[in-house]
MMTF fields as JSON, N, C-alpha, C and O atoms, coordinates in Angstrom:
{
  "mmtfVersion": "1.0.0",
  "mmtfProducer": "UNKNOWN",
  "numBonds": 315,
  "numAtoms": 316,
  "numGroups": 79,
  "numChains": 1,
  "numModels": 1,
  "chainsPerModel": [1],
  "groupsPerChain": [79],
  "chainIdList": ["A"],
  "bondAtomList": [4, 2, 8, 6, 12, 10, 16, 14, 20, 18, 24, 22, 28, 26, 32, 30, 36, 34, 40, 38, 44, 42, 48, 46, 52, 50, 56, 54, 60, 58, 64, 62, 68, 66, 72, 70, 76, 74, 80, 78, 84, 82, 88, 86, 92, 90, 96, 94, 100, 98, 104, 102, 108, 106, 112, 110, 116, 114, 120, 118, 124, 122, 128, 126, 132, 130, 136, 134, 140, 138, 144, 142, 148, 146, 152, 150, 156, 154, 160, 158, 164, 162, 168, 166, 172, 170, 176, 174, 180, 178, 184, 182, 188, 186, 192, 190, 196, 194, 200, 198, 204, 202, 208, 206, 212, 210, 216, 214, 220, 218, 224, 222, 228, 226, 232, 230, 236, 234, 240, 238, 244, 242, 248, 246, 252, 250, 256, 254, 260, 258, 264, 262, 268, 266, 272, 270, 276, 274, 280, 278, 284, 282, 288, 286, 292, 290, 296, 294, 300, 298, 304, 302, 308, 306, 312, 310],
  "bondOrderList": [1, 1, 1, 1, 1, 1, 1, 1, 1, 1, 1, 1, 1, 1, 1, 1, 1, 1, 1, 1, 1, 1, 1, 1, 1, 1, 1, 1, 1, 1, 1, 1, 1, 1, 1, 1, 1, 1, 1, 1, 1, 1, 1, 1, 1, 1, 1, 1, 1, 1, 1, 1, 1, 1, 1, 1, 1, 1, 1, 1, 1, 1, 1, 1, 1, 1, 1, 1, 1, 1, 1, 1, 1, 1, 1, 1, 1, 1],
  "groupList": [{"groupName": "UNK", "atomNameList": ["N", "CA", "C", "O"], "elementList": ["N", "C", "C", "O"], "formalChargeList": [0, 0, 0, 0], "bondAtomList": [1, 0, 2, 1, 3, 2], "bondOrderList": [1, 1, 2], "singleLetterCode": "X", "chemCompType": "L-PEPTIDE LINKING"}],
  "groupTypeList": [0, 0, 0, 0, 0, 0, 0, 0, 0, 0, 0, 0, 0, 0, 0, 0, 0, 0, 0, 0, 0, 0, 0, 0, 0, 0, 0, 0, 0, 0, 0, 0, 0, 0, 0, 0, 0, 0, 0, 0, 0, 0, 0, 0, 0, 0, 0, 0, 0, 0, 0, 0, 0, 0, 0, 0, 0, 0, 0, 0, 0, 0, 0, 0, 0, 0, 0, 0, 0, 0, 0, 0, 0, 0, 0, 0, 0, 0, 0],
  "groupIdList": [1, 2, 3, 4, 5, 6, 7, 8, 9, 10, 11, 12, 13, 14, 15, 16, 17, 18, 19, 20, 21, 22, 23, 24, 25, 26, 27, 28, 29, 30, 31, 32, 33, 34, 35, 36, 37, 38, 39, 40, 41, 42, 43, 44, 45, 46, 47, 48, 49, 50, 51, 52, 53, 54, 55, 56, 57, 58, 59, 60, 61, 62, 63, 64, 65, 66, 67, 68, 69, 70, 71, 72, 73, 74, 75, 76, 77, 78, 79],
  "secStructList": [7, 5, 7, 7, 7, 5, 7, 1, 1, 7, 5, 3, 3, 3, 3, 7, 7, 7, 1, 1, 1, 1, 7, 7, 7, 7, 3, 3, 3, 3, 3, 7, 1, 1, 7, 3, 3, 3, 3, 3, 3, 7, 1, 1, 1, 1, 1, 3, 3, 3, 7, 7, 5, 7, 4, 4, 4, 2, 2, 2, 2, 2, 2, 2, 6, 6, 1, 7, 1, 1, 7, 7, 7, 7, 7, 7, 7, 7, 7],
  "xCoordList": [0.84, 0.0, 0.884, 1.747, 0.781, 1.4, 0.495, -0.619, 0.566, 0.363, 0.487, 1.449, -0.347, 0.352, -0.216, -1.258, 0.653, 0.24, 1.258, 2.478, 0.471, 1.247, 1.369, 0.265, 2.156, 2.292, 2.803, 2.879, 3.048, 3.576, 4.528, 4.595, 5.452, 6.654, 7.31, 8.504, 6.813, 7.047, 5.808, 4.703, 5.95, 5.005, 6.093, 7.321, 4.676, 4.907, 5.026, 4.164, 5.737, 5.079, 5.364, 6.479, 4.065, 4.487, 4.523, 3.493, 5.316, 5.282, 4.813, 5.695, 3.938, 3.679, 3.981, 3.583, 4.498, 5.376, 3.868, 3.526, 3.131, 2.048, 2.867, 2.136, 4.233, 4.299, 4.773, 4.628, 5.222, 5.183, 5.745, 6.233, 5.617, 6.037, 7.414, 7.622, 8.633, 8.381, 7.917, 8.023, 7.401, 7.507, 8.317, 8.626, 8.84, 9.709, 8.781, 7.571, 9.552, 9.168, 8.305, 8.849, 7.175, 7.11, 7.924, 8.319, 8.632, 9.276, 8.674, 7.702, 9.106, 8.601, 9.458, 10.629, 9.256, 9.716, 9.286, 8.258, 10.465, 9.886, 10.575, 11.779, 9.555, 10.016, 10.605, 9.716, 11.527, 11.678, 11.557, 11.127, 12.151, 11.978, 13.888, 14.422, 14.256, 15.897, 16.316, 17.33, 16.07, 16.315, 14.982, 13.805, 15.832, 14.529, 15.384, 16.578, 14.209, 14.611, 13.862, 12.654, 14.775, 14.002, 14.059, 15.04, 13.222, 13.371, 12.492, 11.315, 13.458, 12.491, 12.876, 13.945, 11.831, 12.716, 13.181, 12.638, 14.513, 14.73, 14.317, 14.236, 14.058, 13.304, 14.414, 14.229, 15.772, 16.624, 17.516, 18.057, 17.463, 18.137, 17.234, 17.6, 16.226, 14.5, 14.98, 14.513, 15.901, 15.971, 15.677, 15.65, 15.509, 14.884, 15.854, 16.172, 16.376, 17.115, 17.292, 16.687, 17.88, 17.246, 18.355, 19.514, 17.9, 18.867, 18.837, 17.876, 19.774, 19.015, 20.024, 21.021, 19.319, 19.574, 19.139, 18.152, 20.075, 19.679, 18.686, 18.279, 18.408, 17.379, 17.995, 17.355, 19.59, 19.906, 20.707, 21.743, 20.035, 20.671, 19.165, 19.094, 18.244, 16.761, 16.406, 15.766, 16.767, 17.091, 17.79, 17.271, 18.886, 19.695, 19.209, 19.246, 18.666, 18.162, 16.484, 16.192, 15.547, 14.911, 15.163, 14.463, 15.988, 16.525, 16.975, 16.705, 18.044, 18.527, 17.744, 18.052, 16.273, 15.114, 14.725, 13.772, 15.174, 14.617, 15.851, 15.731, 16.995, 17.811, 19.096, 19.492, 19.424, 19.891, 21.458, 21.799, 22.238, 23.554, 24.37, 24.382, 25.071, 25.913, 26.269, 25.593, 27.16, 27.546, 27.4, 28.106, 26.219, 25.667, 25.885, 26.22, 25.506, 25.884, 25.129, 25.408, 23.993, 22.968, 23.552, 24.634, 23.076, 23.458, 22.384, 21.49, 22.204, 21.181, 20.825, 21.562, 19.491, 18.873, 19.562, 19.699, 19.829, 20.504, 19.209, 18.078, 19.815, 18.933, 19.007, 18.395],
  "yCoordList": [-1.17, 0.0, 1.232, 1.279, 2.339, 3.55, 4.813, 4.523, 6.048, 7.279, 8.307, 7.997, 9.546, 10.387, 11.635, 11.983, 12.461, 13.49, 14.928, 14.978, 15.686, 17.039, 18.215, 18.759, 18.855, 20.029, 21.548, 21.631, 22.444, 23.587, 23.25, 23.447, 22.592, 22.641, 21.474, 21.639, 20.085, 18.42, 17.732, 18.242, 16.464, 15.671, 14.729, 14.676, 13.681, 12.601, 11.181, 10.52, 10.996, 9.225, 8.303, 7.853, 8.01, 6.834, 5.426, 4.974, 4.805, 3.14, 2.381, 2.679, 1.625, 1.023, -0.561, -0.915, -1.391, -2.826, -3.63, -3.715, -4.149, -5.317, -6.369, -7.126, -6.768, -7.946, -8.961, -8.482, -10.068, -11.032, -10.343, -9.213, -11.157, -10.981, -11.352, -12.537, -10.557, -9.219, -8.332, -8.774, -7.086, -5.693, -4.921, -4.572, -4.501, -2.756, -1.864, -2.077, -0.499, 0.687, 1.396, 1.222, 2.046, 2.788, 3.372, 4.187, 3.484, 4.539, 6.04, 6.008, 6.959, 8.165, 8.788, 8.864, 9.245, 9.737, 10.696, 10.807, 12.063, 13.761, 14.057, 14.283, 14.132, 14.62, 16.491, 17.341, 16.777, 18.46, 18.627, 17.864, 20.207, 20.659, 20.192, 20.103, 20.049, 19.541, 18.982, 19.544, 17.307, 16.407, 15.794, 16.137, 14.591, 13.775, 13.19, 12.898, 13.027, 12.064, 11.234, 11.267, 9.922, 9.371, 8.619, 7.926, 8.736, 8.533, 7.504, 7.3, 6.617, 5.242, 5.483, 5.815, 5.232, 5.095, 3.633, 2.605, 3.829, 2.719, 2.505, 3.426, 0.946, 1.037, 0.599, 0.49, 0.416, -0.112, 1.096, 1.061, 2.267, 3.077, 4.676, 5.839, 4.145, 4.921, 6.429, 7.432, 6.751, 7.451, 7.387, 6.47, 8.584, 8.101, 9.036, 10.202, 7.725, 7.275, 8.253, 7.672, 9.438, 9.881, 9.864, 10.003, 9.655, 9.474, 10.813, 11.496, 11.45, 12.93, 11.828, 11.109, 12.135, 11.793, 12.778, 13.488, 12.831, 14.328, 13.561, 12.403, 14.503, 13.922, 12.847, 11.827, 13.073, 12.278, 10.918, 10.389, 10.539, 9.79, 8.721, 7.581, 9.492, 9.3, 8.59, 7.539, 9.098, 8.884, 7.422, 6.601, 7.199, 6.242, 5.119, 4.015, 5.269, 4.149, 3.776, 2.585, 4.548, 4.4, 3.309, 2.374, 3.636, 2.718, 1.217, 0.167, 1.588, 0.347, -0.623, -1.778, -0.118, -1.786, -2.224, -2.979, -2.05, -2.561, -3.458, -4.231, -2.927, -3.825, -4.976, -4.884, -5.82, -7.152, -6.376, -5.195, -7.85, -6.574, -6.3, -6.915, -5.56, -4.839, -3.167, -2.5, -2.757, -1.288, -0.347, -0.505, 0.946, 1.533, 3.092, 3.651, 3.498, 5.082, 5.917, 6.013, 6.603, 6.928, 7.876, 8.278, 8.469, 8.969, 10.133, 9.615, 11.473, 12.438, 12.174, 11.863, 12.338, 11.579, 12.982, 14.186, 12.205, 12.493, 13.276, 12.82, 14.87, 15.903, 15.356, 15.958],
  "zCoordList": [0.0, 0.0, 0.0, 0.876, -0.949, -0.681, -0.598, -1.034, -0.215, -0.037, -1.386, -2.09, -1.92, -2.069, -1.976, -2.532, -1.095, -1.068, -1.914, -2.071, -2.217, -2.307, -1.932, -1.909, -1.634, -0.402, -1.318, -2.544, -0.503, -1.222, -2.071, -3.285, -1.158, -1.85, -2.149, -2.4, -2.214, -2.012, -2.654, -2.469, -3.488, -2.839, -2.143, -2.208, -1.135, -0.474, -1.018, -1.597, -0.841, -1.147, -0.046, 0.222, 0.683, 1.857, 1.498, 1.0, 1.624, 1.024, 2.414, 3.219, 3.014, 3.926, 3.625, 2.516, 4.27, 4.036, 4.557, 5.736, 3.446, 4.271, 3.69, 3.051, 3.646, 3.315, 4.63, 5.755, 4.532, 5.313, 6.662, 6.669, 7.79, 8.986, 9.19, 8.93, 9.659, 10.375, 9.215, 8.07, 9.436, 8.796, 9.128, 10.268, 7.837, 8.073, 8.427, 8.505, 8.72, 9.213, 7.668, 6.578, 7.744, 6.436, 5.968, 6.803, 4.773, 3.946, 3.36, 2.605, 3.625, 3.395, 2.306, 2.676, 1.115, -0.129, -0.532, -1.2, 0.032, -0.712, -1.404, -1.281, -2.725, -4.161, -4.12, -4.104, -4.112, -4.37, -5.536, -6.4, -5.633, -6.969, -7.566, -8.671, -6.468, -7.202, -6.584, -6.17, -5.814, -4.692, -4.321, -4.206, -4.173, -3.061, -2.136, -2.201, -0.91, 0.367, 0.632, 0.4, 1.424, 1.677, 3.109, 3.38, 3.82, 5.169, 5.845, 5.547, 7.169, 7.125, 9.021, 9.534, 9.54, 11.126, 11.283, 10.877, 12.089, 12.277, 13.924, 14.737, 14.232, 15.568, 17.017, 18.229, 15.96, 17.012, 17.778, 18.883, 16.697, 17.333, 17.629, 17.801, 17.586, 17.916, 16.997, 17.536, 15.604, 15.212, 13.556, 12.735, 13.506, 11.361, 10.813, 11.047, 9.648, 9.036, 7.555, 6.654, 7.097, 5.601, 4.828, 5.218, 3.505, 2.44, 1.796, 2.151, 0.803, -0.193, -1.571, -1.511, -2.387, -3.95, -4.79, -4.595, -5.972, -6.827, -7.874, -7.779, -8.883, -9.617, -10.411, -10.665, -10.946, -11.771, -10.852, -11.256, -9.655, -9.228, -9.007, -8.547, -9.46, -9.011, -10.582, -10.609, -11.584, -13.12, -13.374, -14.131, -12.748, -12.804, -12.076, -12.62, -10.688, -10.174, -10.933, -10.827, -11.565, -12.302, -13.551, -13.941, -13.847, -15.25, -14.938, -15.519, -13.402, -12.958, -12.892, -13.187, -12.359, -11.907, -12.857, -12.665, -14.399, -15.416, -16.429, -17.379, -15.71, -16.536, -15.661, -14.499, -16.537, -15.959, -15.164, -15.094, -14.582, -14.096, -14.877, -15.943, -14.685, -15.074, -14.764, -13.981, -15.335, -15.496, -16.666, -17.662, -16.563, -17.3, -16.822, -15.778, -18.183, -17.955, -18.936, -20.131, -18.221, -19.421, -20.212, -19.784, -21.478, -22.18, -22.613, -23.283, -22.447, -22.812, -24.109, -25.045, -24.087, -26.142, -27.147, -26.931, -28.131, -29.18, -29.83, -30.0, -30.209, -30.873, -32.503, -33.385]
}
């Protein structure tokens, strides 16, 4: 199940874990206008956890879940 909301200056995206037992913490994902974060509490050290990624790092992991392994390096489309 996920969330989305949008704010002045963000949207949200909450990811909630219904999968098997145990469950993770929800993941919380704010889109900026030049960055996203993403923040999960962790429960062992009762503090939450945030990542920041730029857009083109947001770009790259986009592409990554679709292709097999290896090492890639996008390329801006050809005018």
């Amino acid at each position: 199940m996920f969330t989305i909301e949008h704010t002045f200056d963000c949207s949200v995206i909450t990811l909630v874990d219904e999968g098997q037992v145990p469950l993770n913490e929800d993941i919380i994902i704010n889109t900026f206008e030049d960055c996203v974060t993403i923040t999960q509490f962790d429960p062992r050290t009762e503090q939450a956890v945030k990542i920041m990624m730029s857009l083109e790092q947001v770009r790259d992991l986009s592409a990554a879940l679709d292709l097999p392994e290896g090492v890639y390096r996008l390329r801006p489309p050809e005018a």
